[in-house]
C-alpha positions in Angstrom: -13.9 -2.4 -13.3 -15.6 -5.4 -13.9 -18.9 -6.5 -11.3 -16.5 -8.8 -9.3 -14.1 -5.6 -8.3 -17.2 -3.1 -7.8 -18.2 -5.5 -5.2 -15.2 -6.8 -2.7 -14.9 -2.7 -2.9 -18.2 -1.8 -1.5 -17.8 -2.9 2.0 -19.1 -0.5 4.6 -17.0 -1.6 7.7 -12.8 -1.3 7.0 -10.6 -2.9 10.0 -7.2 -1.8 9.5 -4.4 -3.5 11.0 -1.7 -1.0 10.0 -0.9 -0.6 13.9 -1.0 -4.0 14.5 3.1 -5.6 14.2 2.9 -9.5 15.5 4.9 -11.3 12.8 7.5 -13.1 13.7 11.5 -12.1 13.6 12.1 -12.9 10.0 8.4 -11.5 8.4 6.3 -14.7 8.8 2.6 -14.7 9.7 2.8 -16.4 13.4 0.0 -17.7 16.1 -0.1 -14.8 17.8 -1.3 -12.6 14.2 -3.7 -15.9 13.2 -5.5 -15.5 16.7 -5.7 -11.8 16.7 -7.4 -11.8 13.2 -9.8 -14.6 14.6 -11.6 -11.6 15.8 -12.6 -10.1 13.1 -15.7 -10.3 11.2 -17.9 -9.3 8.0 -15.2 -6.6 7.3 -12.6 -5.4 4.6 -9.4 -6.2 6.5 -6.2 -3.8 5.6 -3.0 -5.7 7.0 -0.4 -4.6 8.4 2.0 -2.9 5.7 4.2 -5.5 4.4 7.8 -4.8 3.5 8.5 -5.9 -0.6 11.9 -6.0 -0.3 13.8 -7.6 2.6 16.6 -4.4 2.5 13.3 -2.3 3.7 12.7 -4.8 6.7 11.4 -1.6 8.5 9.9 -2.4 12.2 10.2 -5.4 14.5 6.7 -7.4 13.8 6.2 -6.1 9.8 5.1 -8.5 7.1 7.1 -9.4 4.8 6.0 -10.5 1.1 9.2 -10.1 -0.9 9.6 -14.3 -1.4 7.6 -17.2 -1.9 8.5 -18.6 1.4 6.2 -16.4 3.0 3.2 -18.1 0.8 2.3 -20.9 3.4 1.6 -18.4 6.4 -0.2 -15.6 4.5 -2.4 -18.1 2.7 -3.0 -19.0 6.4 -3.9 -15.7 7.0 -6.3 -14.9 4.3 -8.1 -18.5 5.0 -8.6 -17.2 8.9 -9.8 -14.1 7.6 -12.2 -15.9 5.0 -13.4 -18.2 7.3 -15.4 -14.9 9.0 -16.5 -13.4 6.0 -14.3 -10.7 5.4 -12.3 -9.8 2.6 -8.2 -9.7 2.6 -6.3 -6.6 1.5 -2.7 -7.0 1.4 -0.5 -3.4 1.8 2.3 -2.8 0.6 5.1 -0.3 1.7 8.4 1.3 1.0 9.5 3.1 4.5 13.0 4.0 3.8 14.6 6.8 6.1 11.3 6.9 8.3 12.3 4.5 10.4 15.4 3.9 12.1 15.0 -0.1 12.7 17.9 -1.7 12.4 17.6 -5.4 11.5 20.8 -7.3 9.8 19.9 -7.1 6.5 18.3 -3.7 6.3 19.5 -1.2 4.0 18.1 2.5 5.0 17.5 4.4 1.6 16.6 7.9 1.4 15.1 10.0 -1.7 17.6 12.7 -1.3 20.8 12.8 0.6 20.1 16.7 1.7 16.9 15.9 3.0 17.3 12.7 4.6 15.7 11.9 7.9 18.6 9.8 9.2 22.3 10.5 8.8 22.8 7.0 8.1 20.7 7.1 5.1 22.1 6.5 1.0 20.7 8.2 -1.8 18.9 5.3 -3.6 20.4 5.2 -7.4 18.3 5.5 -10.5 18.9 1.9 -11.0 17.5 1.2 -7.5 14.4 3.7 -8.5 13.6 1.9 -11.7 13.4 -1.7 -10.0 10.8 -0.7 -7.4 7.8 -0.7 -9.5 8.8 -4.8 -10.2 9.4 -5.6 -6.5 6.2 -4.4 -5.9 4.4 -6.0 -9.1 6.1 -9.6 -7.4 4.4 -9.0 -4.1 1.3 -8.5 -5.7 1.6 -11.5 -7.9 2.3 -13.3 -4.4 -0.5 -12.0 -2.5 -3.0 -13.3 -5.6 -1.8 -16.7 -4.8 -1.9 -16.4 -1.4 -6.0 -15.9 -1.6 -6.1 -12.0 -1.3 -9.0 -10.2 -2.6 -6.9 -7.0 -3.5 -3.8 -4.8 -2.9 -3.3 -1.8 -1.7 -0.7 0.5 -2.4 0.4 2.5 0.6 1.2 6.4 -0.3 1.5 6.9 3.5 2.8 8.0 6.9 5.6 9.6 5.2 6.8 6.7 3.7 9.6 6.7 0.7 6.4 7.3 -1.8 5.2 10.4 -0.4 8.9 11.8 -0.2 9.2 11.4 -4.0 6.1 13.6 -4.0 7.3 15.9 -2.4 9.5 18.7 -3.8 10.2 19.5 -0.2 12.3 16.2 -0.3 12.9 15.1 -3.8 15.5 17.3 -4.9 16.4 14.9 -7.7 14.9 16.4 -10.7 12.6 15.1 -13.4 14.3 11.9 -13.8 13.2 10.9 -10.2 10.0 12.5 -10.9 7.4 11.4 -7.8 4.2 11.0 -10.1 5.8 8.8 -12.7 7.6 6.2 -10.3 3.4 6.1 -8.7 1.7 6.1 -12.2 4.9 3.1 -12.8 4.3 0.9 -10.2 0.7 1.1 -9.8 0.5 -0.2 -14.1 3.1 -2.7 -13.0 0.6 -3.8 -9.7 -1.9 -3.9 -12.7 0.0 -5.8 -14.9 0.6 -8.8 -12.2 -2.8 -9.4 -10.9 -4.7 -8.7 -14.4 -7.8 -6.7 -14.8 -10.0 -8.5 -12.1 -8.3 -8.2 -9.1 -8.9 -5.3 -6.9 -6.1 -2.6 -6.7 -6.2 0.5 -4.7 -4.1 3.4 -3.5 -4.0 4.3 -0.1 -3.9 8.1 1.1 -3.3 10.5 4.2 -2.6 13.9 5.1 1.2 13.5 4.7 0.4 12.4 0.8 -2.9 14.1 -0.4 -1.7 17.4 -0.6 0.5 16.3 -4.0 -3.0 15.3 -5.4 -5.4 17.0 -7.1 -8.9 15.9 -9.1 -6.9 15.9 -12.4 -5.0 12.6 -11.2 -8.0 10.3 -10.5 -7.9 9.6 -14.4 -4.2 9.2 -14.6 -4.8 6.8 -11.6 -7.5 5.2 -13.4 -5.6 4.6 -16.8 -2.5 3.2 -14.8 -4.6 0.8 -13.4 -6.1 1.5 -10.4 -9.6 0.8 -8.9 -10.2 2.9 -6.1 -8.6 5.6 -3.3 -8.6 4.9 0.1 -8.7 8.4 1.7 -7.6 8.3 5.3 -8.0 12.8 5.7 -10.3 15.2 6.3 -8.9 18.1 4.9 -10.3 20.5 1.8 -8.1 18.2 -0.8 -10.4 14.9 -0.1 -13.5 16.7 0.1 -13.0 17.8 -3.7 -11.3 14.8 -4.6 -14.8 13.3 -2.7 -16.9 15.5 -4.9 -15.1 14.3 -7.8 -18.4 12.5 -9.3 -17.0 9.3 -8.4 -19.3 7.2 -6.1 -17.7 7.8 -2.6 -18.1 5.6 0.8 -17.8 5.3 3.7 -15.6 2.9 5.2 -16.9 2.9 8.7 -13.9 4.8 10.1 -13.1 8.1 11.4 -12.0 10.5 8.5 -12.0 8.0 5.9 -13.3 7.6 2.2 -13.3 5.0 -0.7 -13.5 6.5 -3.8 -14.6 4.4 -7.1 -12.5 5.1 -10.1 -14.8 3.2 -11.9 -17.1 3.7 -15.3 -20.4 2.7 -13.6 
């Protein structure tokens, strides 16, 4: 991690907008997100978890990232964002069966048929499984150009990630395995935003639980810079105690953890 990384990730106050659904009908920043964001200041600012592929279109207000059209608006964003000192951090997520939106376009794909969370759910094919690490490495390539300061890979709020975690859920075997499609798609995040450009993973009680101190270096070698620990449960104390410099973030029940060499 070079100096540049170690210090957009050492802020001390995060604002994160995860909650916060104002884009317009089709994924584009709008007025309404622009003026909301005018409000913030001297902060590391988490947006709202974008969708990377328009078939995952997952809540009325999400952002989307998975085409260049969407460039204009979210360099708008970062530039409002900029222009009150705070750094951008674009999200990234793959909901799936948690959400039962229906938009026309939307696709709702589930890790396992037997324990899908919505009867309308398909099974996503291998094929499907093998292309999400590149839609995700494209939405990071966009949100360099759009004047980002990192990425952050959401492993969250039950999302499609955690599922493939899970045993409880993944009932696919080792070809679907949970910690390879992560250990994929956060090299292939790597890989499109080259070695100085932040990337982190982001955590929470439905996720932590798969993880244990002996994947921060498996993180680390596939590329990633830091964890954004959003629990406060035995698992991110000792991933805490880890002897990796730990922060925090200014919120409740939250931790940034350095995989650094420093």
């Amino acid at each position: 991690m070079n100096n540049k990384t170690t210090h957009v990730l050492k802020f001390s106050s995060l604002f994160d907008d995860t909650s916060f659904m104002s884009a317009d009908e089709e994924g584009y920043v709008n007025a309404d997100l622009l003026e909301h964001l005018s409000e913030v200041h001297d902060s590391a600012v988490l947006s709202s978890p974008m969708f990377v592929d328009r078939k995952d279109h997952y809540a009325e207000g999400a952002l989307a990232i998975d085409s260049n059209s969407f460039l204009f608006g979210l360099k708008r964003l970062t530039a409002t964002l900029h222009k009150k000192r705070n750094a951008a951090f674009a999200q990234f997520t793959y909901v799936g069966d948690a959400s039962s939106y229906k938009s026309d376009l939307r696709d709702i794909v589930c890790v396992s048929t037997d324990t899908a969370l919505l009867q309308s759910a398909r099974e996503l094919s291998e094929h499907e499984i093998e292309q999400l690490p590149a839609k995700f490495a494209a939405a990071a390539a966009r949100a360099q150009k759009s004047n980002f300061d990192g990425v952050v890979l959401s492993v969250a709020n039950n999302n499609l990630f955690v599922r493939f975690l899970s045993p409880v859920y993944n009932h696919r075997g080792e070809e679907c395995d949970g910690r390879t499609l992560l250990y994929k798609t956060m090299s292939a995040l790597r890989a499109a935003v080259g070695d100085h450009f932040p990337v982190l993973l982001k955590l929470d009680t439905t996720s932590i639980c798969w993880f244990d101190r002996n994947d921060l270096q498996l993180l680390k070698t596939s590329g990633c810079d830091a964890l954004l620990l959003y629990s406060e449960d035995d698992v991110s104390s000792q991933l805490a105690a880890s002897g990796n410099t730990t922060y925090s973030c200014g919120l409740e029940n939250t931790k940034l953890i350095l995989l650094s060499d420093d």
